[in-house]
C-alpha positions in Angstrom: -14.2 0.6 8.9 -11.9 -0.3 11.3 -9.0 -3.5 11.4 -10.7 -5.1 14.0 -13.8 -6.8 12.5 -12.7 -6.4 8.8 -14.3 -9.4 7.2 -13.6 -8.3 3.3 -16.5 -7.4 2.2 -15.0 -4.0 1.9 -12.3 -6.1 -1.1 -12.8 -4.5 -4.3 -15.1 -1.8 -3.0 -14.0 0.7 -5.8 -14.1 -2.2 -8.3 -16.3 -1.5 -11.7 -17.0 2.0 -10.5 -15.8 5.6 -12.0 -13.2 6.2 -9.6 -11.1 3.3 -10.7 -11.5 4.0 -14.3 -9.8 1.2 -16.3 -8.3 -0.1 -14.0 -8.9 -2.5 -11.1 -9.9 -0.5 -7.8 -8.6 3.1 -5.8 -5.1 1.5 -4.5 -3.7 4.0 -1.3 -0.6 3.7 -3.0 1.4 4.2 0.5 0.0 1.7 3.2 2.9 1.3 5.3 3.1 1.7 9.5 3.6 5.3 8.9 0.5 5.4 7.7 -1.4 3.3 10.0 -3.0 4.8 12.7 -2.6 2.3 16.0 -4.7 1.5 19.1 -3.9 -1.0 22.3 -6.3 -3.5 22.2 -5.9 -6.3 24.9 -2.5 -5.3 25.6 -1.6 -5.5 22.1 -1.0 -2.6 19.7 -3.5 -3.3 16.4 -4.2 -1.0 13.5 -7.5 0.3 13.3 -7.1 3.2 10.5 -5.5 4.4 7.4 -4.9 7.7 6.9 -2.5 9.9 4.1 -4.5 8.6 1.1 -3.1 11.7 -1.0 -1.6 9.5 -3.3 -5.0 7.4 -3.7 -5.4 6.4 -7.5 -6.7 3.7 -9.4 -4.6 1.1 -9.8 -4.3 -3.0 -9.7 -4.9 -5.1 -6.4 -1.7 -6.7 -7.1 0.4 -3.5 -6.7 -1.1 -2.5 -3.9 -0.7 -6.3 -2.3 3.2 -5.9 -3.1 3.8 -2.5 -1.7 2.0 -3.4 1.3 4.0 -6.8 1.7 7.2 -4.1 1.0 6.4 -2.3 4.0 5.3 -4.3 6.8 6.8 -7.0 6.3 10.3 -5.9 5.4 10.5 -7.8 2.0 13.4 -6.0 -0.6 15.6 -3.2 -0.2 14.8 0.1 2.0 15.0 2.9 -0.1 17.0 5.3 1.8 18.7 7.5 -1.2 16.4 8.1 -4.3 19.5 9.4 -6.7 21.2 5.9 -5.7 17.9 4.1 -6.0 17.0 5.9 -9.8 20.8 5.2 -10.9 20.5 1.2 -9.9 17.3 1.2 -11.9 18.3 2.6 -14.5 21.6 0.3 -14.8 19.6 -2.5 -14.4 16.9 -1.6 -17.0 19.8 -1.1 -19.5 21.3 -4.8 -18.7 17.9 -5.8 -19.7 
């Protein structure tokens, strides 16, 4: 399936099946422009795959919808340094 032409019926396409198990659907778990494979379409660059679905597991819709919104559309702090990163969290779990 490709970007262009996407009319959602693919939404919940893993839903109630095996492969999500328990839970909601099969999330990619890492959609972000790195991942998105890109072609010019009328002079415009538009995403027309997904690939890297190595860390593909079933998850909830509303993860995936956050992440996503994380990634392209800049939304929260870059993680740049994952030591810094883990030692925030944990300081803020602790003020909890």
């Amino acid at each position: 399936m490709t970007a262009e032409g996407c009319d959602g019926s693919h939404n919940g396409l893993t839903a109630g099946t095996a492969l999500a198990g328990s839970h909601e659907v099969v999330c990619h778990n890492d959609l972000s422009p790195k991942n998105t494979v890109y072609r010019p379409v009328d002079g415009a660059l538009r995403p027309v795959a997904f690939i890297d679905w190595d860390l593909a597991a079933p998850g909830a819709r509303i993860h995936e919808v956050a992440h996503v919104c994380w990634q392209y559309l800049g939304l929260g702090p870059a993680v740049r340094d994952v030591s810094d990163f883990a030692h925030r969290d944990a300081l803020d779990r602790a003020l909890r």
